[in-house]
mmCIF file of the N, C-alpha and C atoms, coordinates in Angstrom:
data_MODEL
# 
_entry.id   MODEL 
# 
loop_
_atom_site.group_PDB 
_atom_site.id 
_atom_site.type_symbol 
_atom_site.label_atom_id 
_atom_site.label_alt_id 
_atom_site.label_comp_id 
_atom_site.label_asym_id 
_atom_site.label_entity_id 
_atom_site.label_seq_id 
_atom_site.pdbx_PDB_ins_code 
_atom_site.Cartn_x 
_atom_site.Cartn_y 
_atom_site.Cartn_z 
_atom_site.occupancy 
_atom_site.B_iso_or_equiv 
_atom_site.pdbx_formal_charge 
_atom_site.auth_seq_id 
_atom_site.auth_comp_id 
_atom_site.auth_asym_id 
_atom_site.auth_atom_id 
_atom_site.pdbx_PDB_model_num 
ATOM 1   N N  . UNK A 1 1  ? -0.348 69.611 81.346  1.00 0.00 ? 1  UNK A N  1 
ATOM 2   C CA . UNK A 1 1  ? 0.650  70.524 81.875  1.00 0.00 ? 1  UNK A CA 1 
ATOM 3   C C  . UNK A 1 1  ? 1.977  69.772 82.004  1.00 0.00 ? 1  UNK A C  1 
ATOM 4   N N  . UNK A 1 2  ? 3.068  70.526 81.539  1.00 0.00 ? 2  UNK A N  1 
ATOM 5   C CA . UNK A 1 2  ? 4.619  69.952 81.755  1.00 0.00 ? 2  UNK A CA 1 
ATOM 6   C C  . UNK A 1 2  ? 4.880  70.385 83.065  1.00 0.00 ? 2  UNK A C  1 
ATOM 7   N N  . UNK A 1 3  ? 5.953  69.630 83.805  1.00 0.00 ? 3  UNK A N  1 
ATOM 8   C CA . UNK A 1 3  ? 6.506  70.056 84.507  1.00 0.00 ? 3  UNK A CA 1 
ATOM 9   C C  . UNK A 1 3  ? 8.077  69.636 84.385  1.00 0.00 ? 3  UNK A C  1 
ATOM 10  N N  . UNK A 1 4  ? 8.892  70.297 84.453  1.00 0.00 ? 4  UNK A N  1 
ATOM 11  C CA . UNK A 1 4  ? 10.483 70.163 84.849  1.00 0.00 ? 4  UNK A CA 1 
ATOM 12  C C  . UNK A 1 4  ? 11.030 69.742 86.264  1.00 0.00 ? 4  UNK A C  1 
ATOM 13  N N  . UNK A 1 5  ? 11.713 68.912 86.599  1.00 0.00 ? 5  UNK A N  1 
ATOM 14  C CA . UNK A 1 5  ? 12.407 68.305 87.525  1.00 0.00 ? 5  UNK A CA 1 
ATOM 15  C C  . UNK A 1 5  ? 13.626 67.920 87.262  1.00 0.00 ? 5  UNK A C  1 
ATOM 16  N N  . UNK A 1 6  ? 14.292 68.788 87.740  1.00 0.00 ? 6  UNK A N  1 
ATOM 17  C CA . UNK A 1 6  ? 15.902 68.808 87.936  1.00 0.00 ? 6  UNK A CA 1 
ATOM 18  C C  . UNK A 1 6  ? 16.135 67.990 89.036  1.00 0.00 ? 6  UNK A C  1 
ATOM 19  N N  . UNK A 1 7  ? 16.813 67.007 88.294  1.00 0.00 ? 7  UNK A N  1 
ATOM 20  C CA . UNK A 1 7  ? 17.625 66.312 89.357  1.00 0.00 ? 7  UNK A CA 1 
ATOM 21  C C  . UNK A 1 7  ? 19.245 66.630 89.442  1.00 0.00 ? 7  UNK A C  1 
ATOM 22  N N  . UNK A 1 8  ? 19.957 66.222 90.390  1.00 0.00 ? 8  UNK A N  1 
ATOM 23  C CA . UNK A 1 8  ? 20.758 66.404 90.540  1.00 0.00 ? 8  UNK A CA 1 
ATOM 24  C C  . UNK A 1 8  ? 21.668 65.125 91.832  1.00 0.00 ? 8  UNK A C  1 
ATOM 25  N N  . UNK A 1 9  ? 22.919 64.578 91.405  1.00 0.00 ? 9  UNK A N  1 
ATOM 26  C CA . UNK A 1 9  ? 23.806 64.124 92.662  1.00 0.00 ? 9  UNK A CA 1 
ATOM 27  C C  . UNK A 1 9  ? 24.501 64.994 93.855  1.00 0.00 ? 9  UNK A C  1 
ATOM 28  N N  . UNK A 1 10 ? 24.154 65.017 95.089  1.00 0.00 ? 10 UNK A N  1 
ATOM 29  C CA . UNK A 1 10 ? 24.887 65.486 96.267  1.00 0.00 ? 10 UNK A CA 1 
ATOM 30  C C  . UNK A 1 10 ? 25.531 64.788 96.834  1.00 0.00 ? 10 UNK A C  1 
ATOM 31  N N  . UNK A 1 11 ? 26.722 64.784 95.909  1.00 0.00 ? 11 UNK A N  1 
ATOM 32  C CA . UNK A 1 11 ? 28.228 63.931 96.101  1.00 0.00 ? 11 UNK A CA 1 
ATOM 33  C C  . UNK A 1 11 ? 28.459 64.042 97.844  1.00 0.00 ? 11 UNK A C  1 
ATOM 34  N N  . UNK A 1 12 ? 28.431 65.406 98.622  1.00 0.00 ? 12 UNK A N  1 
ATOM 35  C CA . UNK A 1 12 ? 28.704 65.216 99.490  1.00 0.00 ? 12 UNK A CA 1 
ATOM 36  C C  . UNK A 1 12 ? 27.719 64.222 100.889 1.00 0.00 ? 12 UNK A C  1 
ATOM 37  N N  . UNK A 1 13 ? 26.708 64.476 100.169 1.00 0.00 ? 13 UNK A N  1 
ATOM 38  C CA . UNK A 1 13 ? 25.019 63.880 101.198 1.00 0.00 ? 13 UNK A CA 1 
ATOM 39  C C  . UNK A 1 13 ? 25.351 62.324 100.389 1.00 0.00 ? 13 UNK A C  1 
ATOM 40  N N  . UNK A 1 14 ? 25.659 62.217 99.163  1.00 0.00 ? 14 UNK A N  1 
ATOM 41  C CA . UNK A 1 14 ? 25.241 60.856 99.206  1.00 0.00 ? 14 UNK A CA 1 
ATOM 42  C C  . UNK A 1 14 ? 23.958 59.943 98.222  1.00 0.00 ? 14 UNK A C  1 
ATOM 43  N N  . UNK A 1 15 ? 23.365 61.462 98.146  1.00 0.00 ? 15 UNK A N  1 
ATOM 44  C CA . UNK A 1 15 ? 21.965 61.016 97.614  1.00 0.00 ? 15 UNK A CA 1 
ATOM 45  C C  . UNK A 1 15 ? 21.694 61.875 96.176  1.00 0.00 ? 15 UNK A C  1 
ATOM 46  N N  . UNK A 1 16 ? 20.638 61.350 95.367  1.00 0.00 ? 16 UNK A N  1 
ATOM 47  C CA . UNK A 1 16 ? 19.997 62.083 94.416  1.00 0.00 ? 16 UNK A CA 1 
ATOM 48  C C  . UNK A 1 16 ? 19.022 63.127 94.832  1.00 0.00 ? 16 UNK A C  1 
ATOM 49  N N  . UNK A 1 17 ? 18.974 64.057 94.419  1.00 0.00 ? 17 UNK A N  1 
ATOM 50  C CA . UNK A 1 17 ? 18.037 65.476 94.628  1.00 0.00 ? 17 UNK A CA 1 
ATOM 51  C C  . UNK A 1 17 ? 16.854 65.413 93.628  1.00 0.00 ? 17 UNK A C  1 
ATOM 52  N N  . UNK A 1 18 ? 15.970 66.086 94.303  1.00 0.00 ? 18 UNK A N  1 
ATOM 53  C CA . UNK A 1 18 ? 14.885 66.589 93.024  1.00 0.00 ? 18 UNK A CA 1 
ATOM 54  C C  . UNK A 1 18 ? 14.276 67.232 93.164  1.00 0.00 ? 18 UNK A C  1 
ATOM 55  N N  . UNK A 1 19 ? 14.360 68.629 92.245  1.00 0.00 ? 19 UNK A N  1 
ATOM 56  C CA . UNK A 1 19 ? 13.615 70.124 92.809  1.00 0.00 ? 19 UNK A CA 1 
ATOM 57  C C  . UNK A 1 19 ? 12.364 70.182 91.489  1.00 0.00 ? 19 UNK A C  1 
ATOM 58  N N  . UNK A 1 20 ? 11.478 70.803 92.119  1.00 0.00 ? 20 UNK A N  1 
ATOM 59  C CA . UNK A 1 20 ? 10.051 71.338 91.039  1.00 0.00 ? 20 UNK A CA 1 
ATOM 60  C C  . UNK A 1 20 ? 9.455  72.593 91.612  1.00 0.00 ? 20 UNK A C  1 
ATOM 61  N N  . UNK A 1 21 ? 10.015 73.730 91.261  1.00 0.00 ? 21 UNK A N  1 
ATOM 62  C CA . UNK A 1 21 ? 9.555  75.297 92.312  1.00 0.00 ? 21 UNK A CA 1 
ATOM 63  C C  . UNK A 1 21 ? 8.171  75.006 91.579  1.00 0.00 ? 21 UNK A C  1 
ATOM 64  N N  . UNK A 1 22 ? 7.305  74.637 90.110  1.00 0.00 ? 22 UNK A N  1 
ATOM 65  C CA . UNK A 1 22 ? 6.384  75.227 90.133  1.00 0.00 ? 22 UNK A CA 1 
ATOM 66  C C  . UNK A 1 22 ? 5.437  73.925 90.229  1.00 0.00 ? 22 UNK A C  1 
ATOM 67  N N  . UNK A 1 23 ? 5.549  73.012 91.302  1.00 0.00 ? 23 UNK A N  1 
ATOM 68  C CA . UNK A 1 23 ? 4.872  71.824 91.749  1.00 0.00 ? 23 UNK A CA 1 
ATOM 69  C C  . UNK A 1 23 ? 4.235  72.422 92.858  1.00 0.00 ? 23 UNK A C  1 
ATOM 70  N N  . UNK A 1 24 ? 5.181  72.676 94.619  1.00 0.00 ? 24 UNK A N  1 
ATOM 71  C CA . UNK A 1 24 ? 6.498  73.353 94.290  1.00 0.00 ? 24 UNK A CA 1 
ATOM 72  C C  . UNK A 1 24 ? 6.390  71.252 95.204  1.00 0.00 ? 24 UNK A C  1 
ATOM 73  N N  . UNK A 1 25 ? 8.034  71.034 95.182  1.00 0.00 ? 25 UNK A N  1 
ATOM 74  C CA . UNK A 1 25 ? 8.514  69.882 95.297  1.00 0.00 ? 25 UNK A CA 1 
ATOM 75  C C  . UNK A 1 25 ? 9.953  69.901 95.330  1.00 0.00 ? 25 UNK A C  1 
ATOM 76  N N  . UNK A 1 26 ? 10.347 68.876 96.584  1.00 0.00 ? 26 UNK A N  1 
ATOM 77  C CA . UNK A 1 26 ? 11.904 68.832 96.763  1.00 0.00 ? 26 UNK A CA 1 
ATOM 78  C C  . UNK A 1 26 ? 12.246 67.709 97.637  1.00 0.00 ? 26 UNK A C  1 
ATOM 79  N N  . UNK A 1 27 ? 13.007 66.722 97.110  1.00 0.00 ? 27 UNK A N  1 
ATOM 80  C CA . UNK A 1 27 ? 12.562 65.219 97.784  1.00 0.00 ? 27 UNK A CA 1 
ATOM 81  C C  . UNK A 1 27 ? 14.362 64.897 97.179  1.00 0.00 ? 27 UNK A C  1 
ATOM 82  N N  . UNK A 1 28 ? 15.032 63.942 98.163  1.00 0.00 ? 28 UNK A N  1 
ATOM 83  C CA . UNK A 1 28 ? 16.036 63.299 97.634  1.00 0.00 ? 28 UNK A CA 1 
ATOM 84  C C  . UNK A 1 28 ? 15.849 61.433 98.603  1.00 0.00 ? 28 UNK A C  1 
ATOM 85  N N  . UNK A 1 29 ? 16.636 61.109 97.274  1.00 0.00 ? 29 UNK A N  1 
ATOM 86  C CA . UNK A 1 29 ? 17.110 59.538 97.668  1.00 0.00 ? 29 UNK A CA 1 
ATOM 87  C C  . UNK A 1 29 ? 18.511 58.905 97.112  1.00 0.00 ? 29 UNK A C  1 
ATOM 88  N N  . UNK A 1 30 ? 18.875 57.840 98.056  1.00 0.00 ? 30 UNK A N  1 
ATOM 89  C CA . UNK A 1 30 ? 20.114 57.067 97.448  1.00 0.00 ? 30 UNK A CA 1 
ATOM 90  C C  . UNK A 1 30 ? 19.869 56.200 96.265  1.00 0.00 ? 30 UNK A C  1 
ATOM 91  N N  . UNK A 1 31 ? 18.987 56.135 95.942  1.00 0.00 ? 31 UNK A N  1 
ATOM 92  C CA . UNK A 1 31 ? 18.529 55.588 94.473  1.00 0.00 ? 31 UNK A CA 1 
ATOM 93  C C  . UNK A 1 31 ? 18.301 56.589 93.604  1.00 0.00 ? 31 UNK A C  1 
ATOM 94  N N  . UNK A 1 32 ? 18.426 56.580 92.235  1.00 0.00 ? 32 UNK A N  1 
ATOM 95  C CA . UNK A 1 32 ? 18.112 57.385 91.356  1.00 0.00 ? 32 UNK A CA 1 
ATOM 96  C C  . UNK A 1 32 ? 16.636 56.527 91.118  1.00 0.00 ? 32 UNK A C  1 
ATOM 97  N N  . UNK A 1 33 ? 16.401 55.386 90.911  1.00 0.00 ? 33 UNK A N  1 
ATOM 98  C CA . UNK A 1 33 ? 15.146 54.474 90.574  1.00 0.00 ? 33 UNK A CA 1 
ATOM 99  C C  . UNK A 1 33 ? 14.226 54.871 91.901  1.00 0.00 ? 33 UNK A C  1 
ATOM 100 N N  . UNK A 1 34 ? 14.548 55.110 93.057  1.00 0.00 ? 34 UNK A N  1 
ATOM 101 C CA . UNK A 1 34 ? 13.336 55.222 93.923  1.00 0.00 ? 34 UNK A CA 1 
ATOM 102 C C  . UNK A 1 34 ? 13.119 56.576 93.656  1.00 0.00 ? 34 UNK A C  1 
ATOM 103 N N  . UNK A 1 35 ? 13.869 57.758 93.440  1.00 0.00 ? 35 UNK A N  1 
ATOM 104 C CA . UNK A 1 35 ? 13.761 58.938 93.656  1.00 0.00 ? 35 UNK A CA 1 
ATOM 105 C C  . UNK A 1 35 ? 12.654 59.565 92.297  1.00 0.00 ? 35 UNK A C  1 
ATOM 106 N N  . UNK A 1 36 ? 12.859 58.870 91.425  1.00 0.00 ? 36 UNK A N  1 
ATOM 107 C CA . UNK A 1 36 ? 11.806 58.946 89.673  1.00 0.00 ? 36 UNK A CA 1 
ATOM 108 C C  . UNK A 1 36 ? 10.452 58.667 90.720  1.00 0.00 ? 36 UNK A C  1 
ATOM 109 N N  . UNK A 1 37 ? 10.436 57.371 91.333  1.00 0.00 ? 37 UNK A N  1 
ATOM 110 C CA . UNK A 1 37 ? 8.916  56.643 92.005  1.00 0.00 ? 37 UNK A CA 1 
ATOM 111 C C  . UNK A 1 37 ? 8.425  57.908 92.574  1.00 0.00 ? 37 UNK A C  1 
ATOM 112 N N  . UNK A 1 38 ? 9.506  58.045 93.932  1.00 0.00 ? 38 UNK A N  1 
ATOM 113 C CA . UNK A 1 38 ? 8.840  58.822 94.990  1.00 0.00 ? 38 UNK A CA 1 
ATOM 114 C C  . UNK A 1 38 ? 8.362  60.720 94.556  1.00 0.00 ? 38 UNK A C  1 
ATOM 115 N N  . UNK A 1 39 ? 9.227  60.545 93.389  1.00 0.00 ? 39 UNK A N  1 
ATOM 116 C CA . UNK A 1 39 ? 8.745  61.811 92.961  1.00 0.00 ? 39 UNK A CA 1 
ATOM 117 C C  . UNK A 1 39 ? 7.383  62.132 91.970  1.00 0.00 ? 39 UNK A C  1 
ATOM 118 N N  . UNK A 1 40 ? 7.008  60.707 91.267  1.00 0.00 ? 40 UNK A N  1 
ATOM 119 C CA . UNK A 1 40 ? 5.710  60.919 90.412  1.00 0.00 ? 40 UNK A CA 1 
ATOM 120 C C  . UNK A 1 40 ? 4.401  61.286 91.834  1.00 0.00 ? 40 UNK A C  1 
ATOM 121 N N  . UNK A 1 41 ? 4.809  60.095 92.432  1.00 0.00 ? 41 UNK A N  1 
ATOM 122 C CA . UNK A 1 41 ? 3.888  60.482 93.816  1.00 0.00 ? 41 UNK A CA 1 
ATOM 123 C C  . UNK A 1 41 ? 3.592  61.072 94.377  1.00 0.00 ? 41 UNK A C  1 
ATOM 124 N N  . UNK A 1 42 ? 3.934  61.985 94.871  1.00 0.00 ? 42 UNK A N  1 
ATOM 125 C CA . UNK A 1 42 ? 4.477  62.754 95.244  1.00 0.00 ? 42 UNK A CA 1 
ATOM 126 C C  . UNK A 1 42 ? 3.917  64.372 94.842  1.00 0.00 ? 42 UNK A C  1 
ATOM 127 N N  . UNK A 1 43 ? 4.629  64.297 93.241  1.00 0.00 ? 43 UNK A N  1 
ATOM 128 C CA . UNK A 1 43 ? 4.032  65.215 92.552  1.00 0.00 ? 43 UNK A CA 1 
ATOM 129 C C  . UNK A 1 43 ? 2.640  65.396 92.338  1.00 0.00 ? 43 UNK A C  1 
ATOM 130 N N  . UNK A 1 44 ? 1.936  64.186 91.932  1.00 0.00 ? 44 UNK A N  1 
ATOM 131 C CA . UNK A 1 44 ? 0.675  63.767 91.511  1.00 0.00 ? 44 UNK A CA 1 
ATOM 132 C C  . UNK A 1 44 ? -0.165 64.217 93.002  1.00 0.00 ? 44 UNK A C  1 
ATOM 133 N N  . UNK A 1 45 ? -0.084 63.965 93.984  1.00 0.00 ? 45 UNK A N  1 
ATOM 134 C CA . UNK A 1 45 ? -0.516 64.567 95.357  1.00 0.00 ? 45 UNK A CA 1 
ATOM 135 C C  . UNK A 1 45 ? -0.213 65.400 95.650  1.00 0.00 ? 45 UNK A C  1 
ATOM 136 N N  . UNK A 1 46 ? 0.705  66.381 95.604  1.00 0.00 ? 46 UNK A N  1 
ATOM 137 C CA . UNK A 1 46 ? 0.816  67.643 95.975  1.00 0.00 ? 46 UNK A CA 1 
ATOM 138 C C  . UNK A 1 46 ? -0.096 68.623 94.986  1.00 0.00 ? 46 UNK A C  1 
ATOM 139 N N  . UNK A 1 47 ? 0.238  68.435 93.079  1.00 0.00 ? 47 UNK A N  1 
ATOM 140 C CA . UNK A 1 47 ? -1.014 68.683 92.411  1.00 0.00 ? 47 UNK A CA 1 
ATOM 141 C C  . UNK A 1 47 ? -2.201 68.573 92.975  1.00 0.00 ? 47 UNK A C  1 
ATOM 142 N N  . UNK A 1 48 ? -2.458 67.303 93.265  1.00 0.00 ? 48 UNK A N  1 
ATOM 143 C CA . UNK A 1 48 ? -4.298 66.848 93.719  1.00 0.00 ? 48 UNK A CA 1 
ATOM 144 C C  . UNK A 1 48 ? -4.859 68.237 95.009  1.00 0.00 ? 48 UNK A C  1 
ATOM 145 N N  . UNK A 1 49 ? -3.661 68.431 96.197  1.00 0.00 ? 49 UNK A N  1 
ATOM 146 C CA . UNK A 1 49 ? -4.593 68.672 97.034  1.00 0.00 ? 49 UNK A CA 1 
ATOM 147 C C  . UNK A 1 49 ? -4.650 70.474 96.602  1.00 0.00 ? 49 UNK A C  1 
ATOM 148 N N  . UNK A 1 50 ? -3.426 71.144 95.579  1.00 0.00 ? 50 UNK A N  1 
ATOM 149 C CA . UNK A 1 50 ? -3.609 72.141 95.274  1.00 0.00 ? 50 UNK A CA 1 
ATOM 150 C C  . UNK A 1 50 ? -4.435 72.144 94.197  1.00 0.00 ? 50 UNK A C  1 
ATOM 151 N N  . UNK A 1 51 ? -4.896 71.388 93.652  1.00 0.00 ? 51 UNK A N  1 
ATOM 152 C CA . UNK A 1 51 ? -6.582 71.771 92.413  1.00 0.00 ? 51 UNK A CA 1 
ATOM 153 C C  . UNK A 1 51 ? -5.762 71.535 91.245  1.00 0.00 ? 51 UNK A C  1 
ATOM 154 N N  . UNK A 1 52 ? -4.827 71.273 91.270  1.00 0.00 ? 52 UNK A N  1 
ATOM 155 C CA . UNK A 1 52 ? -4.088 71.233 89.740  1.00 0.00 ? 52 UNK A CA 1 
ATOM 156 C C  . UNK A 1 52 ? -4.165 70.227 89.048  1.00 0.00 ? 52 UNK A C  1 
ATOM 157 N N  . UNK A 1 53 ? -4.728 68.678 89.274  1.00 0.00 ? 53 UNK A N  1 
ATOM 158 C CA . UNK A 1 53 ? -4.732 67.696 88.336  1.00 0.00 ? 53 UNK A CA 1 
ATOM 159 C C  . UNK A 1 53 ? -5.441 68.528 86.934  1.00 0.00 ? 53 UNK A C  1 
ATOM 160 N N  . UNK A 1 54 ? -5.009 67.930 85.724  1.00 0.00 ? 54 UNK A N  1 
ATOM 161 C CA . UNK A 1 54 ? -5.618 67.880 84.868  1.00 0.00 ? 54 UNK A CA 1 
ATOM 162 C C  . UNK A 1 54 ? -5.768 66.579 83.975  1.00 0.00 ? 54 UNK A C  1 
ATOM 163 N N  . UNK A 1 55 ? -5.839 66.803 83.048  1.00 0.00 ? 55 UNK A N  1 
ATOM 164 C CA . UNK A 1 55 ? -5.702 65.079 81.930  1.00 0.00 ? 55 UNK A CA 1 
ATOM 165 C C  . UNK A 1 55 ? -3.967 64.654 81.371  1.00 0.00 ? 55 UNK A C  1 
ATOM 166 N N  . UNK A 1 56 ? -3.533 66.055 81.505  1.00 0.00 ? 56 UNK A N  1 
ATOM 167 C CA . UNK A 1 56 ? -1.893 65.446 80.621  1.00 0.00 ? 56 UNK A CA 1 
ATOM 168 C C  . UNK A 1 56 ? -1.502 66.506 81.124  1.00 0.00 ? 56 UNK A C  1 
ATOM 169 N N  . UNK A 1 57 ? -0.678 65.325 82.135  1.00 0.00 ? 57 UNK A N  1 
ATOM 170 C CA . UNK A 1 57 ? 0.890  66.163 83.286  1.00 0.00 ? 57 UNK A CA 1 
ATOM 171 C C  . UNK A 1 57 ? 1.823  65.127 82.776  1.00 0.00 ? 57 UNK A C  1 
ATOM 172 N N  . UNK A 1 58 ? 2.548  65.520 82.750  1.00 0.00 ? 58 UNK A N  1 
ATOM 173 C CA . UNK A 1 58 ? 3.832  65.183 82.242  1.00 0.00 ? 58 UNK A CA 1 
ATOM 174 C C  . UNK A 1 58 ? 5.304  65.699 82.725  1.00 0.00 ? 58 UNK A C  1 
ATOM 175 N N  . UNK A 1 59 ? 6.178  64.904 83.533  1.00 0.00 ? 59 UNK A N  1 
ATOM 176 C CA . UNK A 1 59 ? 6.791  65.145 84.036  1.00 0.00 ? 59 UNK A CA 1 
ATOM 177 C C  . UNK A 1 59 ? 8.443  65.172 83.543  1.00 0.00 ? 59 UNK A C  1 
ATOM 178 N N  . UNK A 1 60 ? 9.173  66.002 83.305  1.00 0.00 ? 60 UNK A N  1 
ATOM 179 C CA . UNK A 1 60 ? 10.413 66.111 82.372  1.00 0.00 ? 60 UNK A CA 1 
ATOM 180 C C  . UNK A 1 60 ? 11.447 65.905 83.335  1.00 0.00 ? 60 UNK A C  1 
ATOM 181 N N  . UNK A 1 61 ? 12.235 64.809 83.465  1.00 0.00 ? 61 UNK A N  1 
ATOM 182 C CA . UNK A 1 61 ? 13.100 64.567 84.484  1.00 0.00 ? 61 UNK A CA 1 
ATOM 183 C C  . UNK A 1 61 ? 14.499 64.761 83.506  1.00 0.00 ? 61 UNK A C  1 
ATOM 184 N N  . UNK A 1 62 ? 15.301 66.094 84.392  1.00 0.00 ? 62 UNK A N  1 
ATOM 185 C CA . UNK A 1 62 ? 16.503 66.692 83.987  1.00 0.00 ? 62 UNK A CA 1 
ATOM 186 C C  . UNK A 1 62 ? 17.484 66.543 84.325  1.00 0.00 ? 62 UNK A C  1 
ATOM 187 N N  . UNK A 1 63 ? 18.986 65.965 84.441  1.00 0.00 ? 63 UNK A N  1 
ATOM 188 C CA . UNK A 1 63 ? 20.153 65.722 85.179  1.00 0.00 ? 63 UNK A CA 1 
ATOM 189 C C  . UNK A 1 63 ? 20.968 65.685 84.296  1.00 0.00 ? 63 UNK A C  1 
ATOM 190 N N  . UNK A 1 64 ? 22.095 66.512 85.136  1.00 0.00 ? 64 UNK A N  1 
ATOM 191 C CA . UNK A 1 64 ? 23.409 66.696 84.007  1.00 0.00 ? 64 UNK A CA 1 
ATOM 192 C C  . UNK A 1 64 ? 23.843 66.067 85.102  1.00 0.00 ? 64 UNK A C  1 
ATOM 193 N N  . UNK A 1 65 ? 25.573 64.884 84.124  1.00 0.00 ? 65 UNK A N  1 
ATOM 194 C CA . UNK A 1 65 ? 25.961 63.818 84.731  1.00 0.00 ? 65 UNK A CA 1 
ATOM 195 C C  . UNK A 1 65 ? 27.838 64.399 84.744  1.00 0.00 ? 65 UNK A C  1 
ATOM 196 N N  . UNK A 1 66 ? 28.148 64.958 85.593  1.00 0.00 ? 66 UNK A N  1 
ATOM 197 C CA . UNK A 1 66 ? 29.797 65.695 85.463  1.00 0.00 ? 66 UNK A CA 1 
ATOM 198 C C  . UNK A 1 66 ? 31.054 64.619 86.114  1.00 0.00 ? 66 UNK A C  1 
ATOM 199 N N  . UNK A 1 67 ? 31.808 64.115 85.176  1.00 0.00 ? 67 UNK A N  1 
ATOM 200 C CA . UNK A 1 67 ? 33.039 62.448 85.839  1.00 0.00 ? 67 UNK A CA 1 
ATOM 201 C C  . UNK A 1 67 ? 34.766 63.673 85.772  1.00 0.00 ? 67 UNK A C  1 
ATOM 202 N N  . UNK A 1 68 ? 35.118 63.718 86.588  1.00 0.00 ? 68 UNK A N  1 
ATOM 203 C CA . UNK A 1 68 ? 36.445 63.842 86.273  1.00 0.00 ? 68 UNK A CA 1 
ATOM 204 C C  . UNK A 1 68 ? 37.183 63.076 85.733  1.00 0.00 ? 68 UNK A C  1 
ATOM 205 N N  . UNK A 1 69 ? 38.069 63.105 84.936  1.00 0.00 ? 69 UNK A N  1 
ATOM 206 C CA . UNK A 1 69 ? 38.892 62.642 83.745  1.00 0.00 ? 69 UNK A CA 1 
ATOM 207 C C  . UNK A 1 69 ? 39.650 62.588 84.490  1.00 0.00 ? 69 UNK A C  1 
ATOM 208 N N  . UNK A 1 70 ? 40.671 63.458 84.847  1.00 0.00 ? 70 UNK A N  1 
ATOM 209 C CA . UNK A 1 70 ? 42.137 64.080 84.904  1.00 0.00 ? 70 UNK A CA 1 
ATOM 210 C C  . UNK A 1 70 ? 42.224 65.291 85.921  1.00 0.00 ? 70 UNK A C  1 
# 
């Protein structure tokens, strides 16, 4: 099973976001590197205690990156 995880920066909080409605899952950190960790974990246990492990989960980590120029 795939799953999608949108991440996202909350310029104003500070931190990286990460949403999964059909995990369901929503976790942020000031690392982008801890927030990948804490989210396989995370995911992988919230699956387990709802019956959902299977053999191939696979997790699609999504973030659009927006810099002002000008």
């Amino acid at each position: 099973m795939n799953y999608n995880i949108n991440v996202n920066w909350d310029e104003t909080a500070g931190v990286w976001c990460a949403v999964c409605d059909d995990i369901p899952l929503a976790m942020e950190s000031n690392s982008f590197d801890a927030l990948i960790l804490k989210v396989k974990i995370a995911a992988y246990e919230t699956l387990e205690l709802n019956g959902a492990i299977t053999d191939n989960i696979k997790l699609c980590f999504k973030t659009v990156h927006w810099e002002n120029i000008a």
